[in-house]
C-alpha positions in Angstrom: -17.6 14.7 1.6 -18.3 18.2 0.4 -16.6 17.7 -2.7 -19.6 14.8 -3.8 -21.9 17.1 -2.3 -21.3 20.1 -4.8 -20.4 17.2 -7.1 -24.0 15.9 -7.3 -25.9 19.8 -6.7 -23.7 21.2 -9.2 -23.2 18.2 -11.7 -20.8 18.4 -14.1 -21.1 21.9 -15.3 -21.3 23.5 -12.0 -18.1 22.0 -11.7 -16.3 23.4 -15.0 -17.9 27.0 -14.2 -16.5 26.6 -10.6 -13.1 25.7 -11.9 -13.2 28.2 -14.0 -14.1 30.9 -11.6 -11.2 29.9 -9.0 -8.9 30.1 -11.9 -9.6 33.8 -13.3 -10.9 34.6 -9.8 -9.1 38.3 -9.9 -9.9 39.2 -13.3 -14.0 38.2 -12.8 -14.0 40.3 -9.2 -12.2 43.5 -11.0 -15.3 43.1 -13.8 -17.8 42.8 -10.8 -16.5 45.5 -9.0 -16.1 48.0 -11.7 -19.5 47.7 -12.4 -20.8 48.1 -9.6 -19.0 51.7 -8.8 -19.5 52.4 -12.5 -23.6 51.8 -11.9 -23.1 53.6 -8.5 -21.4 56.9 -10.0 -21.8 57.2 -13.8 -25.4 55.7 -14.4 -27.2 57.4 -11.6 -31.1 57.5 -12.1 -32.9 60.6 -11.3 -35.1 60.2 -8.3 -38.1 61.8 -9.0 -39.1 64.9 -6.5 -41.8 64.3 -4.6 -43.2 67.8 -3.8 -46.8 67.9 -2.8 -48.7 70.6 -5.0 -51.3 71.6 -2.0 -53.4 73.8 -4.2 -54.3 71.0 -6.1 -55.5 69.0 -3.5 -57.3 71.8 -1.6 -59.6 72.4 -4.8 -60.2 68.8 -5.1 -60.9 68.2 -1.4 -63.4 71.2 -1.2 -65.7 70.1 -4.1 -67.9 67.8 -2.7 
């Protein structure tokens, strides 16, 4: 019964890419998980600081 379910929501290409996935299963997981620790370690974005500059916002709170 879940079988014709996924038949019918996938069709007939959801079907093949499914396949296909359960058969290289290992080597698709490897890909995803390398990436993911290579995004995590080697291709780190710079947060930017967030430091208040107070003298700027004094002078521009006093002038009224």
């Amino acid at each position: 019964m879940i079988e014709k379910i996924l038949d019918f929501g996938l069709g007939p290409y959801g079907r093949m890419v499914g396949d296909f996935y359960v058969e290289h299963q290992m080597l698709i997981n490897t890909i995803v998980v390398g990436v993911a620790l290579a995004s995590k370690f080697y291709f780190k974005q710079r947060k930017p600081s967030i430091q208040p500059n107070l003298s700027v916002e004094a002078t521009e709170t006093d002038e009224r």
